[in-house]
C-alpha positions, 0 to 999 in steps of 0.5 A, a space after each residue: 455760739 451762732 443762733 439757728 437763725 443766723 442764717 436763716 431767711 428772715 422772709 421764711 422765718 416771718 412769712 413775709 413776702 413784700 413781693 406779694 405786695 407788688 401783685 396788688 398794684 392794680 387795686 391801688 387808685 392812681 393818687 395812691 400809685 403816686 403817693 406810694 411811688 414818693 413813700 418809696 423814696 423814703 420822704 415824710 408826710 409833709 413833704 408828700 403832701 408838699 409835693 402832690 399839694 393835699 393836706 398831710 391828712 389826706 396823705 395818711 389816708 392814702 398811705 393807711 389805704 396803700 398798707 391795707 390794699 398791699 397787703 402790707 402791716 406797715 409804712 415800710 414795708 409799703 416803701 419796700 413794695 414802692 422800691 421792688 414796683 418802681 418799674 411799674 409805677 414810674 413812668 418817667 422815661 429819664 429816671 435813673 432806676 430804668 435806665 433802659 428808658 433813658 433816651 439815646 444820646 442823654 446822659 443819666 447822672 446817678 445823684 450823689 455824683 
């Protein structure tokens, strides 16, 4: 037998909204914006430390601050704000996720391919 919640939106059911998250970009700092933007890509501590070259406890500081000023409970749900914001914190004009931005005559190669 199909529970009720089978069916049921799993975002009605919690009251979570992770796009709430993304109205709040504006009160991240822009050290915070960046180490969100790699959260986003799913990396750890370390390699976000590795890559924006601080120390792995100033990366826990950013990543306790991004949950907090987002709105958000946890570090994942945090990268799923980074996921639905990308637009609005990469500004990398050959990324693969806009291609509207990828110059004329340049080729966008998703990875993996």
């Amino acid at each position: 037998m199909a529970s009720k919640f089978d069916t049921a939106c799993a975002y009605w059911r919690t009251g979570s909204n992770p796009e709430r998250g993304t109205w709040r970009l504006d009160a991240l700092t822009v050290r915070e914006r960046q180490v969100l933007l790699l959260l986003g890509t799913g990396v750890g501590n370390r390699e976000l430390a590795r890559e924006l070259g601080i120390a792995e406890r100033t990366v826990k500081a950013h990543v306790a601050n991004i949950v907090d000023k987002t709105g958000q409970q946890t570090r994942t749900q945090a990268a799923i704000v980074a996921a639905l914001a990308h637009d609005a914190l990469c500004s990398e004009s050959a990324c693969t996720r806009h291609p509207e931005r990828v110059p004329a005559g340049r080729q966008v190669v998703p990875s993996g391919g």
